[in-house]
C-alpha positions in Angstrom: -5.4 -53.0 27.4 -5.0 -56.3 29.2 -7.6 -56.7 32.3 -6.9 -57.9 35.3 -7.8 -61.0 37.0 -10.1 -60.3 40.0 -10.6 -63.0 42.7 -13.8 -65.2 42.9 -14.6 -63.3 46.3 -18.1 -63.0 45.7 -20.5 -64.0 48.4 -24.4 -63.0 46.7 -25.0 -63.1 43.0 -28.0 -60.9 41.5 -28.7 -62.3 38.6 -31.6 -65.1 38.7 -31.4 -68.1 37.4 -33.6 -67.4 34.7 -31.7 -64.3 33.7 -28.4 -66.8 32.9 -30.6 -69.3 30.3 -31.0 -67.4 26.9 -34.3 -66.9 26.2 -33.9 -68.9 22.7 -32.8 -71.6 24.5 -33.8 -75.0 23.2 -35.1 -76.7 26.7 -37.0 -73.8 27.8 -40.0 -75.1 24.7 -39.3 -78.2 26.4 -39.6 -77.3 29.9 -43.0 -75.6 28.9 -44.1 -78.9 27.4 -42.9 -81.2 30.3 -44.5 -78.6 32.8 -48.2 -79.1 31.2 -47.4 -83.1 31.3 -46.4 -83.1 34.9 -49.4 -80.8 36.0 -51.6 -83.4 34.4 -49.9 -86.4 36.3 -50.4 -84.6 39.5 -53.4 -86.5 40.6 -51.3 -89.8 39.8 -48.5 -88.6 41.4 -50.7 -87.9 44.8 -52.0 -92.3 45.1 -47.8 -93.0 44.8 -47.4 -91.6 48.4 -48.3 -91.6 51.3 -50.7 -88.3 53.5 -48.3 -88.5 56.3 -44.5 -88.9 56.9 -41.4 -87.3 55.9 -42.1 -85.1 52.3 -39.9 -86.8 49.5 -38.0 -85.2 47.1 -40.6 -84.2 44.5 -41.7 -86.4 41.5 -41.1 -83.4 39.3 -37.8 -82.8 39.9 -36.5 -87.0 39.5 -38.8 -86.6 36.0 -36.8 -83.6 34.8 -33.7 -84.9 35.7 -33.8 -87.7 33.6 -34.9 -86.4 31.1 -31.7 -84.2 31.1 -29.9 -88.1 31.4 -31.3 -88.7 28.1 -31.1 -85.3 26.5 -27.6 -84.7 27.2 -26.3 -88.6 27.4 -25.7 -88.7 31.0 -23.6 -92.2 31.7 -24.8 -92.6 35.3 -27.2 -91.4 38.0 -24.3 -90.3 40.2 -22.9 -88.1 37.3 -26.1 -86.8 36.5 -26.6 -85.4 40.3 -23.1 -84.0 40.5 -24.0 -81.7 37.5 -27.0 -80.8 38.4 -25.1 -79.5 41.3 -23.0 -77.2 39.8 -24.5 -76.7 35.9 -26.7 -74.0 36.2 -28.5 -74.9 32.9 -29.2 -78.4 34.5 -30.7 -76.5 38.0 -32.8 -74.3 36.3 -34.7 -77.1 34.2 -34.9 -79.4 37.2 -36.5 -76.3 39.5 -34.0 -76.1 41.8 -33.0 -72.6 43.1 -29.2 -71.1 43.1 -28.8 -72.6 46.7 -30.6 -75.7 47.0 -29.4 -78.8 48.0 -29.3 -81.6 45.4 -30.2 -85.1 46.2 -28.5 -88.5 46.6 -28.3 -90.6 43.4 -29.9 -93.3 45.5 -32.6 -91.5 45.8 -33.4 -93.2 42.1 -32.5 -96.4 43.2 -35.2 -95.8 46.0 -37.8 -95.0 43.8 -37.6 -97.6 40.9 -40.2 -99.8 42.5 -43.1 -96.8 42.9 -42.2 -93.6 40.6 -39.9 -95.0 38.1 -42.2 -97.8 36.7 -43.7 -99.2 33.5 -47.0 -97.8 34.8 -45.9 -94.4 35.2 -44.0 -94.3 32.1 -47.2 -95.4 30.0 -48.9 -92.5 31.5 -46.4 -90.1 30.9 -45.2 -91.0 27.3 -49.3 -91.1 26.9 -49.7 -87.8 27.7 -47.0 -86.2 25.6 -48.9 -87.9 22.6 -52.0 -86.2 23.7 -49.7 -82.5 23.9 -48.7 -83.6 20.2 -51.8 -85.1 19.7 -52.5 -82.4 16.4 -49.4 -83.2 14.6 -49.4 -87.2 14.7 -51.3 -89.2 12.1 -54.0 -91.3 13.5 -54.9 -93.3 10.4 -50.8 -94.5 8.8 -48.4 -96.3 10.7 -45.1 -98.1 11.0 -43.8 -100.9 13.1 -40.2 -102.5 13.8 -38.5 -103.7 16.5 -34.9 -103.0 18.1 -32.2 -105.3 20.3 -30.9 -103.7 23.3 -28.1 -105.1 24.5 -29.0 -106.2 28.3 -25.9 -105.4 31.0 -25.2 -108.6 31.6 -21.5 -110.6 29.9 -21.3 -113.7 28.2 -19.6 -115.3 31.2 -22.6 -115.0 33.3 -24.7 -117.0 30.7 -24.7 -120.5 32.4 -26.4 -123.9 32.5 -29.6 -123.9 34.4 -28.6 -127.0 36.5 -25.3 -125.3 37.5 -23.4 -128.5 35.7 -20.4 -125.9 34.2 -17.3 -126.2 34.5 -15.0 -123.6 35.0 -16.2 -119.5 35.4 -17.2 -119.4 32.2 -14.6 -117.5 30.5 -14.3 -120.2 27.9 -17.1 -121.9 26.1 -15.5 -122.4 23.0 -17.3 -126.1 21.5 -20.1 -125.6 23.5 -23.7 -125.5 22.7 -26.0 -123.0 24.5 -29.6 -121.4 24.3 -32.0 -119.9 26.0 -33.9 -123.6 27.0 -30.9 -124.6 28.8 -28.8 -121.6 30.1 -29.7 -118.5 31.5 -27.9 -115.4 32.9 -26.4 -115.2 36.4 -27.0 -111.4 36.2 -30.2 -110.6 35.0 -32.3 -114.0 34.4 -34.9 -111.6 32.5 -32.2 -111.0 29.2 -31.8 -113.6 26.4 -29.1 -115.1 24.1 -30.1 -113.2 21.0 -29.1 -111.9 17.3 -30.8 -109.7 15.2 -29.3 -111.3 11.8 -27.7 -113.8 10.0 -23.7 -113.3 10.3 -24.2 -111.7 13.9 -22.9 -112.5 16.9 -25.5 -113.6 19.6 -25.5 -111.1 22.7 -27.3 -111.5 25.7 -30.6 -108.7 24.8 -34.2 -107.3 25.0 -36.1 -106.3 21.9 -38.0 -102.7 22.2 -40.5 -102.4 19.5 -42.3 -99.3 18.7 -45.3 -98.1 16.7 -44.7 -94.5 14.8 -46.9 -92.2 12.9 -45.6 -91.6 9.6 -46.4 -88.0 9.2 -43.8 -86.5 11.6 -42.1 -89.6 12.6 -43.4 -89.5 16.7 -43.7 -92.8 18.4 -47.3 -93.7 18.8 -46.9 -96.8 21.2 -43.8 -98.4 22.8 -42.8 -101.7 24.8 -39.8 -103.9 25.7 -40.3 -107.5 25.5 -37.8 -111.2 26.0 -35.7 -111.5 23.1 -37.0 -114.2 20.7 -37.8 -115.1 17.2 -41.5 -114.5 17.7 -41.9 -110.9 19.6 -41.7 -108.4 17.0 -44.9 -109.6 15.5 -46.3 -110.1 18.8 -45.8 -107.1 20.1 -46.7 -105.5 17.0 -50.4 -107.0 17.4 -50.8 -105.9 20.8 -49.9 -102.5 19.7 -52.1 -102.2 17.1 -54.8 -103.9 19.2 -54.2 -100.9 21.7 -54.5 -98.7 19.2 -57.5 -99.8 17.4 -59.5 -100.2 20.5 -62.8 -98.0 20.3 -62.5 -97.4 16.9 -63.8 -98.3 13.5 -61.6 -96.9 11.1 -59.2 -99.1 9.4 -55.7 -97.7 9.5 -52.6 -98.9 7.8 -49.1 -100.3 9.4 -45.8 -100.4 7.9 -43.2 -103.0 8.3 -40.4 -105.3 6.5 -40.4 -108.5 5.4 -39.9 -110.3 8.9 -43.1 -109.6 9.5 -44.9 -111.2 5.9 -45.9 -114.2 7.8 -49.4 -115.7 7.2 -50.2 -115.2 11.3 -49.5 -111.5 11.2 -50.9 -110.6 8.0 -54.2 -112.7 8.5 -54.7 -111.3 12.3 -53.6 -107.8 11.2 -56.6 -108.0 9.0 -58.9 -108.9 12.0 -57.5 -106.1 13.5 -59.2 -103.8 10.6 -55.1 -102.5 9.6 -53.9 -102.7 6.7 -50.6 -104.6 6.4 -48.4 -102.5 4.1 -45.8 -105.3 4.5 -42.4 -105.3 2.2 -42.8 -108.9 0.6 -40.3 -111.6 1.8 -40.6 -113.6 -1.8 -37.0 -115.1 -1.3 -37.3 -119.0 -1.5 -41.4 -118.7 -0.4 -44.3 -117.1 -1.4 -45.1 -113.9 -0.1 -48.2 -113.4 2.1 -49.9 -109.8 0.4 -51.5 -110.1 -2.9 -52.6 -107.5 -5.3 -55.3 -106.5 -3.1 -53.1 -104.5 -1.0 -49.7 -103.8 -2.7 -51.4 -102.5 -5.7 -52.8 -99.5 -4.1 -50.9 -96.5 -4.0 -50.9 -96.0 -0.5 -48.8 -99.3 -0.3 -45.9 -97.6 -1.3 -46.4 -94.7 0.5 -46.0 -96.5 3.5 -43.0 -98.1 2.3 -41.2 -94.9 1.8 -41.5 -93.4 5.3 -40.3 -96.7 6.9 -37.0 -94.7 7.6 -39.0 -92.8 10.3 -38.5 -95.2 12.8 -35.1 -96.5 12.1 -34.4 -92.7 12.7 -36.1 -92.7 16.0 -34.1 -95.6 17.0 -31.0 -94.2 15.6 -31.6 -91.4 18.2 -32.6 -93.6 21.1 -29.3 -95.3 20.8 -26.7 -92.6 19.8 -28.3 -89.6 22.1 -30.3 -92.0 24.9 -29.3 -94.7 26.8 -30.4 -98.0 25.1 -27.7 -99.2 22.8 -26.6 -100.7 26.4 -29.2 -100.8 29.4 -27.5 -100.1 32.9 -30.5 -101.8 34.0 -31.3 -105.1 35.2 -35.0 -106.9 34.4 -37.6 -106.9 32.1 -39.5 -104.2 34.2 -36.9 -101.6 34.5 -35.0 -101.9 31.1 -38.8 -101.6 29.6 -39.8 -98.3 31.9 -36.7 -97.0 30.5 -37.6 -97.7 26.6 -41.0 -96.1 27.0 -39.6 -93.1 29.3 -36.7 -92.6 26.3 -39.3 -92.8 23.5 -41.3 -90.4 25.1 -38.1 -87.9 25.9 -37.9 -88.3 22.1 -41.0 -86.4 21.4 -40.5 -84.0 24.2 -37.3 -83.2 21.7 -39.6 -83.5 18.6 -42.4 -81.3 19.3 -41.0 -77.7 20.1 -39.7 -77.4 17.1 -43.1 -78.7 14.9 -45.3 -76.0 17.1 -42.6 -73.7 15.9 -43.3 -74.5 12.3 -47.1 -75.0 12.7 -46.9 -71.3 14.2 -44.8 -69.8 11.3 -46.6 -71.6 8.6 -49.7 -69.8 10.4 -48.6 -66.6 10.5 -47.4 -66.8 6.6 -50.4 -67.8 5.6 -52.2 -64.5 7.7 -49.7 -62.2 6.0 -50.4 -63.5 2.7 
């Protein structure tokens, strides 16, 4: 028997918001996790604003939100408030009820310079390690580096000393680099390729430093496109994480970074370089000291870990192309993005930790 179509006529609803998301639902282990974070930032979240004044829209709900941007790759800010507005899946993780008001997307723009910062990202991706703090290894390690394209053309890379002809359209003959061009629309990105063969595009490099048990990123940071920051940034990483402690660990990487300068002030460091040696037309760096130990290709074997977190970083998040302009920003959003990756990563290890518990209680 066919039914008939009633009219939309209804003026109350009764069923709650978190009646309509199924209780197996995938973000509601996540919106657990990124509750305890947030709860913990709270005292953080007090010295961004001011005792007195107008009450801004809440730092909770401009976190939650985009982390939805990344989960669901979210093109815009603008798109991202208009479903909010009317996808009840989006309110509900956000915290706002069946008739609130959404914001403005400016309200982002507004807040780039005191709640969506480098600082506050650092202290946010820091304490979703410590949430996942029992399933990361603290002793093995990988490092590598990524280009993300910067949102800035070709035609806006011109001379310094504005002696171009033209608007730039057509450069064809001409020689340029970074020492004597720079971009018209964001001065922070570089003239950059990532290989021999490539084209050169106007980038950042984000580098990150993952655990190789599970594959969670341990450390992040965006840096200037150049020949020398992978390795650099891959020090000061490992000099953050070996701060306060005496235990030598071991790091992972390819053969860009078998240089005598890394692998000699790697050592310093008390890490391990578990390097993949670069023995085309040179001598390679590592000796039988290191790569005869079994560990050595161990660490080799789970350097797929963080070409898979990169994979997802560009294909799900929002960093094959920024939207953002300057070092600052595009970098908040790497280390923001790395940490919505673990937010993703750790519901379902606690769900595994907690069956393999309760198997091992049955048996």
């Amino acid at each position: 028997m066919r039914g008939d179509e009633r009219l939309q006529d209804g003026m109350f609803s009764y069923v709650s918001l978190e009646q309509r998301v199924p209780s197996d639902h995938p973000l509601r282990a996540v919106r657990k996790l990124t509750d305890t974070v947030l709860r913990s930032l709270d005292e953080e979240f007090d010295e961004l604003y001011a005792g007195s004044g107008r009450p801004s829209i809440a730092p909770e709900y401009i976190l939650r939100a985009l982390l939805l941007q990344v989960f669901y790759s979210v093109r815009s800010e603008r798109l991202l408030v208009e479903q909010i507005d009317y996808n009840l899946l989006f309110r509900w993780f956000v915290g706002l009820g069946m008739d609130d008001g959404v914001w403005n997307h400016a309200v982002f723009s507004k807040n780039r310079d005191r709640l969506l910062n480098s600082e506050v990202a650092q202290r946010f991706f820091a304490e979703v390690n410590r949430q996942g703090k029992k399933f990361m290894s603290d002793e093995h390690f990988t490092v590598d580096g990524t280009l993300i394209q910067a949102w800035a053309s070709q035609k806006s890379f011109r001379t310094k000393d504005g002696s171009d002809d033209g608007d730039g359209t057509d450069f064809r003959g001409q020689k340029r680099s970074n020492q004597t061009h720079a971009s018209t629309t964001d001065a922070d990105a570089r003239l950059y390729k990532k290989s021999y063969g490539k084209e050169s595009k106007l980038s950042y490099l984000g580098h990150a430093l993952v655990e190789n048990r599970n594959g969670l990123i341990a450390a992040a940071m965006v840096t200037h496109a150049d020949g020398y920051a992978e390795r650099d940034a891959a020090l000061l990483m490992l000099h953050n994480k070996q701060q306060g402690r005496s235990r030598r660990i071991t790091v992972g990487a390819d053969k860009a970074y078998d240089t005598k300068d890394f692998v000699g002030t790697v050592r310093e460091l008390n890490v391990t370089p578990h390097v993949t040696k670069n023995n085309k037309g040179r001598r390679s760096h590592l000796d039988r000291r290191t790569t005869r130990q079994p560990g050595y290709a161990v660490s080799l074997s789970r350097r797929w870990l963080i070409e898979k977190g990169f994979g997802w970083l560009k294909q799900t998040g929002p960093l094959r192309q920024v939207k953002l302009r300057g070092l600052e920003k595009v970098d908040w959003l790497f280390v923001f993005s790395c940490a919505a990756h673990n937010l993703i990563r750790l519901p379902r290890l606690i769900a595994q930790s907690n069956s393999a518990g309760l198997r091992e209680q049955c048996a």
